[in-house]
Jmol script that loads the backbone (N, CA, C; Angstrom):
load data "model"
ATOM      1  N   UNK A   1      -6.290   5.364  22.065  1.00  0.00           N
ATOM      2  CA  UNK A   1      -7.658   4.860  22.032  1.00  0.00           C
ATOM      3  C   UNK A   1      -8.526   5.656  22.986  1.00  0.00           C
ATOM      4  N   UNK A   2      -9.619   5.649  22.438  1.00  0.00           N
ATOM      5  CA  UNK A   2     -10.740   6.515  23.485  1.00  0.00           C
ATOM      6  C   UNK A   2     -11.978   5.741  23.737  1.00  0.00           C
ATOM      7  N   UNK A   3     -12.146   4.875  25.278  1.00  0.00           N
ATOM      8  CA  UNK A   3     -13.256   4.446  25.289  1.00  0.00           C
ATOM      9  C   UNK A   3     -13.074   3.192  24.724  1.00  0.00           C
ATOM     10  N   UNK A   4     -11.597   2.600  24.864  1.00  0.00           N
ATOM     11  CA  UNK A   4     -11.611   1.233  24.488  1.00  0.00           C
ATOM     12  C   UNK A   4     -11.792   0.712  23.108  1.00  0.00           C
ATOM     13  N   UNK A   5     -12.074   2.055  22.355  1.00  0.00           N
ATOM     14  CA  UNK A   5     -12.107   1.632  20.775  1.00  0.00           C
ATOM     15  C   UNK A   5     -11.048   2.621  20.173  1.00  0.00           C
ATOM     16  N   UNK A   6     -10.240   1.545  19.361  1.00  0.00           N
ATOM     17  CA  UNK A   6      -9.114   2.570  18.288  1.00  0.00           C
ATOM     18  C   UNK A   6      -9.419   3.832  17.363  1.00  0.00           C
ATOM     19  N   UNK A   7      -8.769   4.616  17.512  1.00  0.00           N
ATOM     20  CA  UNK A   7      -9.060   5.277  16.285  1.00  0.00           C
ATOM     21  C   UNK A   7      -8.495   4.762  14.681  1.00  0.00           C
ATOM     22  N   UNK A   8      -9.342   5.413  13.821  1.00  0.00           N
ATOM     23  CA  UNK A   8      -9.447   5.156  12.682  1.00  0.00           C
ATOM     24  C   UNK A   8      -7.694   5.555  11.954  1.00  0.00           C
ATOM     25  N   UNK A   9      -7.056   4.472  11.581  1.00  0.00           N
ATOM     26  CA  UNK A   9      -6.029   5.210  10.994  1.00  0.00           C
ATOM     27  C   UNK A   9      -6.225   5.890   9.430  1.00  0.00           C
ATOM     28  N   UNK A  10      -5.048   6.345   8.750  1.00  0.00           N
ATOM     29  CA  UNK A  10      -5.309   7.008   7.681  1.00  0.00           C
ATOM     30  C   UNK A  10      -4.115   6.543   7.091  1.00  0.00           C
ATOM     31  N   UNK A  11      -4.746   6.330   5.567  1.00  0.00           N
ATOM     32  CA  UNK A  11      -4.006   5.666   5.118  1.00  0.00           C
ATOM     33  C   UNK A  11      -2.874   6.515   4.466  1.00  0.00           C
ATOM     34  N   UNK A  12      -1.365   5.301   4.113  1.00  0.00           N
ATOM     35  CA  UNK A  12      -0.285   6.027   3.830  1.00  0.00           C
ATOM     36  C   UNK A  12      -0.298   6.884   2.481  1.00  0.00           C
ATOM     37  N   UNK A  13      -0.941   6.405   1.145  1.00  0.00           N
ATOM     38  CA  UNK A  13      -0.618   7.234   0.235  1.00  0.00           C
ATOM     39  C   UNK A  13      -1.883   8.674   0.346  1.00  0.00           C
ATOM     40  N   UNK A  14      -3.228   8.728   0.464  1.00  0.00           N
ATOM     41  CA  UNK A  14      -3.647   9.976   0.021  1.00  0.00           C
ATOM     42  C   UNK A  14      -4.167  10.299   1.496  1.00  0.00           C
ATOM     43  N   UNK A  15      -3.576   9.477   2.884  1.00  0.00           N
ATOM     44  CA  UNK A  15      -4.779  10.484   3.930  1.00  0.00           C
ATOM     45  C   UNK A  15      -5.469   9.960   4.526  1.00  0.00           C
ATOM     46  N   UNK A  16      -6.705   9.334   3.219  1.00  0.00           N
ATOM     47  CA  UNK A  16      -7.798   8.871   3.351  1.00  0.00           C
ATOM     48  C   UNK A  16      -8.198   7.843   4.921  1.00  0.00           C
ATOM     49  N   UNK A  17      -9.720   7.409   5.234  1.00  0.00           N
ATOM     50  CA  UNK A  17      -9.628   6.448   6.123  1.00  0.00           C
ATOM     51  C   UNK A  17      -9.003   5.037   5.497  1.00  0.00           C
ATOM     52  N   UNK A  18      -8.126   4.344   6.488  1.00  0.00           N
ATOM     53  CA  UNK A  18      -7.180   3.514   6.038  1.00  0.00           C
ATOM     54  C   UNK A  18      -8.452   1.951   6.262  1.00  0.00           C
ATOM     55  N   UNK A  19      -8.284   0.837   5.062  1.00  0.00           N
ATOM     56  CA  UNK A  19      -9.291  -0.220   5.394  1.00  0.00           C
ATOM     57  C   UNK A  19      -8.395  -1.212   5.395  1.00  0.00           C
ATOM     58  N   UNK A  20      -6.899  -1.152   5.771  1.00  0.00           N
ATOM     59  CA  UNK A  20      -5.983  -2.150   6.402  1.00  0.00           C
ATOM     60  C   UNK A  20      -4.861  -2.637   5.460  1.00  0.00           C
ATOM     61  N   UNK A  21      -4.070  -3.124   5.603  1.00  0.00           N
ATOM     62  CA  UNK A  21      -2.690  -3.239   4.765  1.00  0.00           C
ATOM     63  C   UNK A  21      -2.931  -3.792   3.356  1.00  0.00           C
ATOM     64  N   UNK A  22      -2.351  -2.917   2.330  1.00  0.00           N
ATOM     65  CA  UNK A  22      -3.225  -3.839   1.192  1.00  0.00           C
ATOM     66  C   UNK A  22      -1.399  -3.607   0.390  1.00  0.00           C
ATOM     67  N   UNK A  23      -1.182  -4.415  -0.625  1.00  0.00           N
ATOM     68  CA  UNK A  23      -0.338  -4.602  -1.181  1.00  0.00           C
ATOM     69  C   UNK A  23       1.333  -3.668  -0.240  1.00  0.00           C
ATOM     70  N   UNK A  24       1.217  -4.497   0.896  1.00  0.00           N
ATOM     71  CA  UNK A  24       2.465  -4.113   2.086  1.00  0.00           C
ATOM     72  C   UNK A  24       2.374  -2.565   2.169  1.00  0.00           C
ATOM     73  N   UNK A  25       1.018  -1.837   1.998  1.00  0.00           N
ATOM     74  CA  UNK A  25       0.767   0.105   2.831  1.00  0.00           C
ATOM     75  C   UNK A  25      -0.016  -0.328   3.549  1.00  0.00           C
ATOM     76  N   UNK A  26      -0.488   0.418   4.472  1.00  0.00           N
ATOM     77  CA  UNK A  26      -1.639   0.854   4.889  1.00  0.00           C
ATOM     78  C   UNK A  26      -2.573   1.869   3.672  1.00  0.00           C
ATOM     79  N   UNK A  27      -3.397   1.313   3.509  1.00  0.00           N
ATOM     80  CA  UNK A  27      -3.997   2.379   2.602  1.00  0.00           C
ATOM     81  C   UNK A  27      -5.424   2.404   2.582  1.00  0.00           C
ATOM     82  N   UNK A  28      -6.144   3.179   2.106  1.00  0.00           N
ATOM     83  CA  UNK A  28      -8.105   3.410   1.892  1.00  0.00           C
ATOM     84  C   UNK A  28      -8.141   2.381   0.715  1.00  0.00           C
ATOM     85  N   UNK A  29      -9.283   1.961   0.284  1.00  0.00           N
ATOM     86  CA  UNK A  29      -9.806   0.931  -0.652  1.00  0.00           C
ATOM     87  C   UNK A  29      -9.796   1.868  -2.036  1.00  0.00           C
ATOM     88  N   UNK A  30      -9.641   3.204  -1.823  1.00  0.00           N
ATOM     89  CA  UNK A  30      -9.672   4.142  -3.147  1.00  0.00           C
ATOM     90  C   UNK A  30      -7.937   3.694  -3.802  1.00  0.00           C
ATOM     91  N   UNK A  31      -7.042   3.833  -2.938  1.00  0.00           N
ATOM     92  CA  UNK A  31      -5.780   3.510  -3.128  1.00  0.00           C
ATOM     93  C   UNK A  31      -5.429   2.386  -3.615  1.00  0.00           C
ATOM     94  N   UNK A  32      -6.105   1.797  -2.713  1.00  0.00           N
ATOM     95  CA  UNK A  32      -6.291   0.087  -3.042  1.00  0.00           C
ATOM     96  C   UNK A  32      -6.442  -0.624  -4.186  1.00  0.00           C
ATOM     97  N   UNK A  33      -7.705  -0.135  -4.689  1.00  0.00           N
ATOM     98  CA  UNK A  33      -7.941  -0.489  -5.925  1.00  0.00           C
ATOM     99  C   UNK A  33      -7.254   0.464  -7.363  1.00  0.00           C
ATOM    100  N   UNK A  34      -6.839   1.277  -7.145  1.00  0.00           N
ATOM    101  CA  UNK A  34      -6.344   1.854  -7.539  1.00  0.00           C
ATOM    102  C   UNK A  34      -4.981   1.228  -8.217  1.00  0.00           C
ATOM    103  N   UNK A  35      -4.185   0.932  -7.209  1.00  0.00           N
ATOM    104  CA  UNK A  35      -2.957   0.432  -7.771  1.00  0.00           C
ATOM    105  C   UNK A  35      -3.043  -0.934  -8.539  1.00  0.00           C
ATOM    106  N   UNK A  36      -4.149  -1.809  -7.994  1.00  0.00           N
ATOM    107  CA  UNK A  36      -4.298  -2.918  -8.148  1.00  0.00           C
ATOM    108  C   UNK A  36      -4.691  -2.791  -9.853  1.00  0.00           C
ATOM    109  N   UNK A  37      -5.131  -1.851  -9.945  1.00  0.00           N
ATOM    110  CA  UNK A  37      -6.068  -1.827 -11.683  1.00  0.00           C
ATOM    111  C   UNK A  37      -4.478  -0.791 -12.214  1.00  0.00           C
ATOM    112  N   UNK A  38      -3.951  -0.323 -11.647  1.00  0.00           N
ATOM    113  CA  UNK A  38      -2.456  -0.142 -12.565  1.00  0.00           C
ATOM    114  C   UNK A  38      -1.242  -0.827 -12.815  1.00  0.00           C
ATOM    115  N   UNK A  39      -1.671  -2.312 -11.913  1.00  0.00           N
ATOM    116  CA  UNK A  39      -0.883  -3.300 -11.978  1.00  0.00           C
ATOM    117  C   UNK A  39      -1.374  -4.592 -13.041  1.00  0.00           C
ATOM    118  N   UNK A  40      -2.451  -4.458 -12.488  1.00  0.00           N
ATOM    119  CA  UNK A  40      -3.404  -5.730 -13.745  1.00  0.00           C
ATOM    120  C   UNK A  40      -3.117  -4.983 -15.398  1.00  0.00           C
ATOM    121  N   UNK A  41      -3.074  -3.531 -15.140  1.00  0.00           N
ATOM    122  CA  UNK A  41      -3.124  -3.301 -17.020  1.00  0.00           C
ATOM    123  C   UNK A  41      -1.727  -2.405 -17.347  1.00  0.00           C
ATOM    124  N   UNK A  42      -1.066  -2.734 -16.411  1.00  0.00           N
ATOM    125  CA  UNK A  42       0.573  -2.516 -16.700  1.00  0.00           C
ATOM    126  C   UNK A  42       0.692  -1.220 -17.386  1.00  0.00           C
ATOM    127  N   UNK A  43       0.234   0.184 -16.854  1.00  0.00           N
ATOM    128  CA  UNK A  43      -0.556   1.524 -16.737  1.00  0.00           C
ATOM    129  C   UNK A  43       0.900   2.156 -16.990  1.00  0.00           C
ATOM    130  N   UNK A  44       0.895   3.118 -17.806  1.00  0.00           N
ATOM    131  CA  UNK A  44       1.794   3.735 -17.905  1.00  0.00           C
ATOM    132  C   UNK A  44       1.109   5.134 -18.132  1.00  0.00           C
ATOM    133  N   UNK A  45       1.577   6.203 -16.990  1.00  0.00           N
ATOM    134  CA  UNK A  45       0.976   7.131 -16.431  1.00  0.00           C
ATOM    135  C   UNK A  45       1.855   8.098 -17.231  1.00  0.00           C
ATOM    136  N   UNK A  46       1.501   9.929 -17.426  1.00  0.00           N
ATOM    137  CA  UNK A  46       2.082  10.877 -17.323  1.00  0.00           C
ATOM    138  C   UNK A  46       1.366  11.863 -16.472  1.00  0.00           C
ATOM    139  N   UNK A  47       2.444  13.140 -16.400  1.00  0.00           N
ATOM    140  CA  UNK A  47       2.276  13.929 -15.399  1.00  0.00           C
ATOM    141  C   UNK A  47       1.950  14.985 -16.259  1.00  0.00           C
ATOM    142  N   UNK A  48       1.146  15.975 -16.089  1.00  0.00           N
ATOM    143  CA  UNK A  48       1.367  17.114 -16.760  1.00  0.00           C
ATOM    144  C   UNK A  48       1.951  18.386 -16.593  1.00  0.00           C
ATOM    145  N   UNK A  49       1.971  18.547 -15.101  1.00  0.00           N
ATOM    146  CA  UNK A  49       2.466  19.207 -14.425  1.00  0.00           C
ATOM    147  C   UNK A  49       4.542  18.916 -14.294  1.00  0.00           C
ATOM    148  N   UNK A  50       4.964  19.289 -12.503  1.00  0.00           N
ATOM    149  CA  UNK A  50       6.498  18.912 -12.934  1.00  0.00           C
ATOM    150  C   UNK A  50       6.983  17.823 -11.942  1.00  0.00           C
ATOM    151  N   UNK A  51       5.563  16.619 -11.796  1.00  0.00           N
ATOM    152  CA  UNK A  51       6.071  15.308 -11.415  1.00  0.00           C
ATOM    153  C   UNK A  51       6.230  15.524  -9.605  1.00  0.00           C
ATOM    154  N   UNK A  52       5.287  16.723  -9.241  1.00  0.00           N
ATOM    155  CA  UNK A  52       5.345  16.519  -7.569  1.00  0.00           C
ATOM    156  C   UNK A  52       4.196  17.330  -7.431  1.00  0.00           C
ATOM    157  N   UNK A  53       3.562  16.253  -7.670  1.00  0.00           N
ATOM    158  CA  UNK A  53       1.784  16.693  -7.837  1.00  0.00           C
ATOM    159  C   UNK A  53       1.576  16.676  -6.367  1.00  0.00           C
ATOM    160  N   UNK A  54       0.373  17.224  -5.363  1.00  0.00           N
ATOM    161  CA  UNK A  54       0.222  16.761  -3.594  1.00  0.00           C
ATOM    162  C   UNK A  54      -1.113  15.736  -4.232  1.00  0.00           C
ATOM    163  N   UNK A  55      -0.680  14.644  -3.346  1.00  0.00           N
ATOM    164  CA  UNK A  55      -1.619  13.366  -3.527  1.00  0.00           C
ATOM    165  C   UNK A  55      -2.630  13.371  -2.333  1.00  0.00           C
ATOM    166  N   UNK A  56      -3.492  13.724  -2.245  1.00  0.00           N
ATOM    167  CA  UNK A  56      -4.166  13.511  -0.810  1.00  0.00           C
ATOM    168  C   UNK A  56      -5.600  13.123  -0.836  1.00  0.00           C
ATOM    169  N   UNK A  57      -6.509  13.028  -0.117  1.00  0.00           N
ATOM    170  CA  UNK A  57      -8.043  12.832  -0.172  1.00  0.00           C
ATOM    171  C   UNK A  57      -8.716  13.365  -1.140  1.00  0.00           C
ATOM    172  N   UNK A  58      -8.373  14.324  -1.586  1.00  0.00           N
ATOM    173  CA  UNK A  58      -9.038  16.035  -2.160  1.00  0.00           C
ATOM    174  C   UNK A  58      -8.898  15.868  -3.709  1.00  0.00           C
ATOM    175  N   UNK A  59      -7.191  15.560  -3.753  1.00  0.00           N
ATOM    176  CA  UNK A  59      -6.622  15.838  -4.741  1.00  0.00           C
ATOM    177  C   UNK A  59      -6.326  14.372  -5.852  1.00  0.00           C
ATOM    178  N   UNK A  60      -6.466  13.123  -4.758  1.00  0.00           N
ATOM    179  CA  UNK A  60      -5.782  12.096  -5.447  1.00  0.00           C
ATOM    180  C   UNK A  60      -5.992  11.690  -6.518  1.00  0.00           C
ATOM    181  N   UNK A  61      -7.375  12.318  -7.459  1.00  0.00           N
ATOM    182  CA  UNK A  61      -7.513  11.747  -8.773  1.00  0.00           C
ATOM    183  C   UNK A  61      -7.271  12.602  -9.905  1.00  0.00           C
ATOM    184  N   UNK A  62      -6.515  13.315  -9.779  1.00  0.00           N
ATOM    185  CA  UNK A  62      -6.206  14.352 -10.418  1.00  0.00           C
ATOM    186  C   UNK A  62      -4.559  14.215 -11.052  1.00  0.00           C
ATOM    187  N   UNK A  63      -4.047  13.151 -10.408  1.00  0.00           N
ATOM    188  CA  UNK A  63      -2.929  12.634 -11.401  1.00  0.00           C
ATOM    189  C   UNK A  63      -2.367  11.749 -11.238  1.00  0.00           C
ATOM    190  N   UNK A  64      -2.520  10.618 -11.999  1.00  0.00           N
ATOM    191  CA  UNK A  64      -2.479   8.994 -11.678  1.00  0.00           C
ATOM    192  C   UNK A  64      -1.089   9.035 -11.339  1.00  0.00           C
ATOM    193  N   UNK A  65       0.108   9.633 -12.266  1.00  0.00           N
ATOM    194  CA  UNK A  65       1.364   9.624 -12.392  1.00  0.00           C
ATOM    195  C   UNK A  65       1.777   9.580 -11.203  1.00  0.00           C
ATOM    196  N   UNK A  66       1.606  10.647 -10.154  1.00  0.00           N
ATOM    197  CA  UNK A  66       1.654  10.937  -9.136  1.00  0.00           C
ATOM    198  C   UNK A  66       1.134  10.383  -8.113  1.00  0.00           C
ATOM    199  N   UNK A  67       0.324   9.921  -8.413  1.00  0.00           N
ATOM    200  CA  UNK A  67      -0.440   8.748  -7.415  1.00  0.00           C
ATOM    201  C   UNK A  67       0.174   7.296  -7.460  1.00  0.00           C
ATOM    202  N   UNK A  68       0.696   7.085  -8.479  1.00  0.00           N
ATOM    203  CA  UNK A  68       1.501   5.399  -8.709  1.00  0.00           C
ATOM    204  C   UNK A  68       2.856   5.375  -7.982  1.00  0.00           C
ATOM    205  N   UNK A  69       3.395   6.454  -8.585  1.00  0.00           N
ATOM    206  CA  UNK A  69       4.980   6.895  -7.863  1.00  0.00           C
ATOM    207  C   UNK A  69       4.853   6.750  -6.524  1.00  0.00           C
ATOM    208  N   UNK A  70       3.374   7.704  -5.728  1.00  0.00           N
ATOM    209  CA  UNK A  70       3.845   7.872  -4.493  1.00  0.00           C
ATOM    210  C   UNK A  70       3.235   6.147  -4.028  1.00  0.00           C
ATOM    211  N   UNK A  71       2.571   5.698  -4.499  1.00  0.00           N
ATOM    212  CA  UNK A  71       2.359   4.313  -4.486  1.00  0.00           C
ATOM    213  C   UNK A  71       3.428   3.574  -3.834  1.00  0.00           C
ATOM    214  N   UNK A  72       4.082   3.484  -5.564  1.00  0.00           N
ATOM    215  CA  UNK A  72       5.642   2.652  -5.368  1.00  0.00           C
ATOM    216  C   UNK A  72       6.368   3.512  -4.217  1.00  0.00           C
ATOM    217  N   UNK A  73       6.504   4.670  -3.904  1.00  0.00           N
ATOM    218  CA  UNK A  73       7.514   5.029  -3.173  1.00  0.00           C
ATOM    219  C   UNK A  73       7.762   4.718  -1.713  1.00  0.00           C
ATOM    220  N   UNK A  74       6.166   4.326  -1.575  1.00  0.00           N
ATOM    221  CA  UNK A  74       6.020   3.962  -0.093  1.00  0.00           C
ATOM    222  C   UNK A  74       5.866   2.587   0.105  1.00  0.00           C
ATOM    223  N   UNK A  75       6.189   1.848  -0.715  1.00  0.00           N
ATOM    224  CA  UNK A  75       6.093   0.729  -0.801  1.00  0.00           C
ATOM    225  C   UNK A  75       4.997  -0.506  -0.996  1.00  0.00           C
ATOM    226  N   UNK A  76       4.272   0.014  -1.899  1.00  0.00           N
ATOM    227  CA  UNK A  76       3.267  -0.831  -2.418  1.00  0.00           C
ATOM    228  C   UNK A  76       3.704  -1.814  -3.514  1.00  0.00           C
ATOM    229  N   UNK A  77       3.655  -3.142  -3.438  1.00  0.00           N
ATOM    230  CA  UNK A  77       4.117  -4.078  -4.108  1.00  0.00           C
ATOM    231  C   UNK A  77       3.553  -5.167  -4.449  1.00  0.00           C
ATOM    232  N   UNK A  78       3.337  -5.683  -5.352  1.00  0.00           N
ATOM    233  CA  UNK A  78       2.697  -6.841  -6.185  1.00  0.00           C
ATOM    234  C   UNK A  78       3.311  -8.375  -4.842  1.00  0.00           C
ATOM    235  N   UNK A  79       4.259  -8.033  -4.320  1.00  0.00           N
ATOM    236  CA  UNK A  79       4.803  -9.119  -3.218  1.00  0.00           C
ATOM    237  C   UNK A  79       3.696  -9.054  -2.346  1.00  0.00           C
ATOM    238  N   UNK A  80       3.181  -7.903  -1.778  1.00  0.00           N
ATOM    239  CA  UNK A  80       2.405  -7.542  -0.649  1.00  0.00           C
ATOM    240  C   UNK A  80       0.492  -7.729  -1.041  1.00  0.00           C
ATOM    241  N   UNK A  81       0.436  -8.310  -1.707  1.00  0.00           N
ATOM    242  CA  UNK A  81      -0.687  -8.987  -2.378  1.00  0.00           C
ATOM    243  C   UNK A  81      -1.373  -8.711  -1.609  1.00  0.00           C
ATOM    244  N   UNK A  82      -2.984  -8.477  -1.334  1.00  0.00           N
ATOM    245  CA  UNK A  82      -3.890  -8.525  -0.816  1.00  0.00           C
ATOM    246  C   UNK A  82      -4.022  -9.607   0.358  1.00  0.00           C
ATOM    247  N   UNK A  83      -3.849  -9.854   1.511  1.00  0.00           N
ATOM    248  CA  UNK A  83      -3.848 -10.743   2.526  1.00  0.00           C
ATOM    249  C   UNK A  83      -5.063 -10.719   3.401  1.00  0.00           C
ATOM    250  N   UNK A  84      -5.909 -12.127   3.152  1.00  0.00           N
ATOM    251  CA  UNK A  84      -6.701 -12.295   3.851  1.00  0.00           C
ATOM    252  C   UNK A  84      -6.645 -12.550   5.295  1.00  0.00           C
ATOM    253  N   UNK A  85      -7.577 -11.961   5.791  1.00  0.00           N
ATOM    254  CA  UNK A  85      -7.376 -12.475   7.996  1.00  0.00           C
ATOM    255  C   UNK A  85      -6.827 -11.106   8.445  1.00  0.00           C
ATOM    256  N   UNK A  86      -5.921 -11.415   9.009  1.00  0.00           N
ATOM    257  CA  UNK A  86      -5.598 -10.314   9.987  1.00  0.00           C
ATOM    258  C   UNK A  86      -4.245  -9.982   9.746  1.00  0.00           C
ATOM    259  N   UNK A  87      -4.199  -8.164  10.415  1.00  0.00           N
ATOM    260  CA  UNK A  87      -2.953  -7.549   9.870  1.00  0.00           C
ATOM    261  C   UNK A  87      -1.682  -8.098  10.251  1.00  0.00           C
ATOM    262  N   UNK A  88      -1.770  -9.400  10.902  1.00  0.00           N
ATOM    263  CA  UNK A  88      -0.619 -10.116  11.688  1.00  0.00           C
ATOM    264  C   UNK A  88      -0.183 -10.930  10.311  1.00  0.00           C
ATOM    265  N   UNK A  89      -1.424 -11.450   9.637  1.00  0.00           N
ATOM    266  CA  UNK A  89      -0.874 -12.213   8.758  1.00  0.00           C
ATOM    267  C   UNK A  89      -0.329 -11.425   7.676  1.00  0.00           C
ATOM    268  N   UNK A  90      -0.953 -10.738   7.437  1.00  0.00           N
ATOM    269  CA  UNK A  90      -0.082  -9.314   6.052  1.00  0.00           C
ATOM    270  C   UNK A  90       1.352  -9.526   6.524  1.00  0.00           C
ATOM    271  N   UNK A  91       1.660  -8.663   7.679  1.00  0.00           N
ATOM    272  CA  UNK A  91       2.768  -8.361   8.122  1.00  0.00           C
ATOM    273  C   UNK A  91       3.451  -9.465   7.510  1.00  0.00           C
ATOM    274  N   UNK A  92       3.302 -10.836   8.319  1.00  0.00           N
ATOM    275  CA  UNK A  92       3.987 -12.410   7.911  1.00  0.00           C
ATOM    276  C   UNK A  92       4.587 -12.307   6.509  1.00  0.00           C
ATOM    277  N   UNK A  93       3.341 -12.448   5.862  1.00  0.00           N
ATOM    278  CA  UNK A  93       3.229 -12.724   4.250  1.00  0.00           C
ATOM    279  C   UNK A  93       4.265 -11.812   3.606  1.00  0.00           C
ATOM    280  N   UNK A  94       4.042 -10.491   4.299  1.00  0.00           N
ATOM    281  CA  UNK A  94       4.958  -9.500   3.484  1.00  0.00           C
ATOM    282  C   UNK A  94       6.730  -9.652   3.848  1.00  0.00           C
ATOM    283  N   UNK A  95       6.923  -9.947   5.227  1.00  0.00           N
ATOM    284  CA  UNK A  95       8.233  -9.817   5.654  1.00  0.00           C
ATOM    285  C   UNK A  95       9.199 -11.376   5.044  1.00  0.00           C
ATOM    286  N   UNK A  96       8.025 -12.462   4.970  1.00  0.00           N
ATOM    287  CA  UNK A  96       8.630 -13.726   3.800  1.00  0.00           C
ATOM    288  C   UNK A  96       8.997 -13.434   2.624  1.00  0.00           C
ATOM    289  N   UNK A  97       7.603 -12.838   1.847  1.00  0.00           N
ATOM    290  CA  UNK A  97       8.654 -12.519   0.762  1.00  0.00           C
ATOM    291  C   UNK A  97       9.917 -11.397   0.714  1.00  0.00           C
ATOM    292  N   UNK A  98       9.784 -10.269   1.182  1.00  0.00           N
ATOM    293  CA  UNK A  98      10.754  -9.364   1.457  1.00  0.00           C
ATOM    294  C   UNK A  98      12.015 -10.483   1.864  1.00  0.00           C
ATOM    295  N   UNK A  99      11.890 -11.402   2.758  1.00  0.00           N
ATOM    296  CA  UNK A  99      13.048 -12.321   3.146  1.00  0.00           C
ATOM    297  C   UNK A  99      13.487 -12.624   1.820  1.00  0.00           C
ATOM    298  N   UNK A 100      12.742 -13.569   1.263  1.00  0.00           N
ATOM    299  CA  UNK A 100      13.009 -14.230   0.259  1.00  0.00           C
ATOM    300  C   UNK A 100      13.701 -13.832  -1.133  1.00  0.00           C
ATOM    301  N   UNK A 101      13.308 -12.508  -1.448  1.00  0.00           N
ATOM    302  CA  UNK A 101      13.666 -11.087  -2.335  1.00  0.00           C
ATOM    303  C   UNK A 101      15.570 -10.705  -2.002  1.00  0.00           C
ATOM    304  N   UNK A 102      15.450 -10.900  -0.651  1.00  0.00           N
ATOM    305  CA  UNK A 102      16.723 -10.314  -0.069  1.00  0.00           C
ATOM    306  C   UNK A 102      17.523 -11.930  -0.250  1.00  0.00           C
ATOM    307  N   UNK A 103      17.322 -13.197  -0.695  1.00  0.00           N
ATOM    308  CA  UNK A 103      18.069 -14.205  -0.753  1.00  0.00           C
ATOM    309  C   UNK A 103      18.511 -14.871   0.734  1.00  0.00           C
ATOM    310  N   UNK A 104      16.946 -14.836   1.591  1.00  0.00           N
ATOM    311  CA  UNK A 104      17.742 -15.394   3.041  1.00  0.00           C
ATOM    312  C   UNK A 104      17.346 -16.544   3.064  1.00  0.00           C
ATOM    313  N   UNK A 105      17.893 -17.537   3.651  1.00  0.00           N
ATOM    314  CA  UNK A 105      17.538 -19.022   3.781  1.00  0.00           C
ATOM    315  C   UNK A 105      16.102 -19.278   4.341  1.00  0.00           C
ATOM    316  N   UNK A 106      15.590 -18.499   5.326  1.00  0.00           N
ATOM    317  CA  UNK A 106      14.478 -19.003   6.200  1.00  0.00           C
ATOM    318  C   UNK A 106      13.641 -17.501   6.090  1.00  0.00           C
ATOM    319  N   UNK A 107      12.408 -17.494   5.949  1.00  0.00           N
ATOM    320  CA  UNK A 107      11.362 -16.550   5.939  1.00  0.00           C
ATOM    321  C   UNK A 107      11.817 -16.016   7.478  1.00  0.00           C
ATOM    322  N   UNK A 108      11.360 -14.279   7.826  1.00  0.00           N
ATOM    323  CA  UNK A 108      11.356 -13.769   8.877  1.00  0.00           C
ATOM    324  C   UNK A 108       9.814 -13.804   9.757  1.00  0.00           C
ATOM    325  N   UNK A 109      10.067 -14.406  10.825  1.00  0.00           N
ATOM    326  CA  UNK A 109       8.630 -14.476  11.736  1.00  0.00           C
ATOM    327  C   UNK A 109       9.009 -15.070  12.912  1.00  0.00           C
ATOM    328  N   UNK A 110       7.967 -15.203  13.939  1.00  0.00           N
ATOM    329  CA  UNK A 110       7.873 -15.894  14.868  1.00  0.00           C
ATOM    330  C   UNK A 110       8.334 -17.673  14.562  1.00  0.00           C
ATOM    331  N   UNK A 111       9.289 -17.922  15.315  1.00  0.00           N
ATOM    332  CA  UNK A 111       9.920 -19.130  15.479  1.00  0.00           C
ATOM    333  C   UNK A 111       8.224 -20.114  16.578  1.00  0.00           C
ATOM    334  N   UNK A 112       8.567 -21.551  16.102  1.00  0.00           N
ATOM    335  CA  UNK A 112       7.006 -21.960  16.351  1.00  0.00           C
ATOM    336  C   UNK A 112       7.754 -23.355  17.171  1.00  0.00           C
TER     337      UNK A 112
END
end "model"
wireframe off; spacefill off
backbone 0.3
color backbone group
């Protein structure tokens, strides 16, 4: 931090400035919505190229295929839903269901 204010992170799939955990990434609202509209219409992408396209700020709309994969790869998930409040609660929300996915008796968090 400089001056008591954070810097801006960047988000995990293209780079971009990050606008806070959205479906369990860190990601920009370009990403964001992005996956979210390839999940609502159950998107079935191709590549034209040989499937290791570079996804970044510059480049990211230039091949969805490649942009969904690296999506999923980093872990963007329909579990990790959009979470309102704060990145404490994402975290929560996401590591319950991840619990729950894995078949554990009790969600993972702070004991109360």
């Amino acid at each position: 931090t400089r001056g008591g204010q954070s810097q801006p992170r960047s988000g995990a799939i293209c780079g971009d400035k990050s606008s806070g955990i959205h479906y369990g990434v860190i990601t920009c609202e370009g990403c964001k919505g992005f996956f979210r509209r390839s999940q609502q219409n159950n998107a079935s992408y191709s590549c034209s190229r040989q499937r290791n396209c570079l996804i970044d700020r510059t480049n990211r709309n230039r091949c969805q295929h490649c942009r969904l994969q690296k999506c999923l790869a980093l872990g963007m998930s329909r579990d990790g839903e959009l979470c309102p409040g704060s990145p404490g609660a994402c975290l929560l929300l996401l590591r319950t269901s991840r619990a729950v996915r894995a078949g554990a008796a009790s969600p993972v968090g702070p004991a109360r």
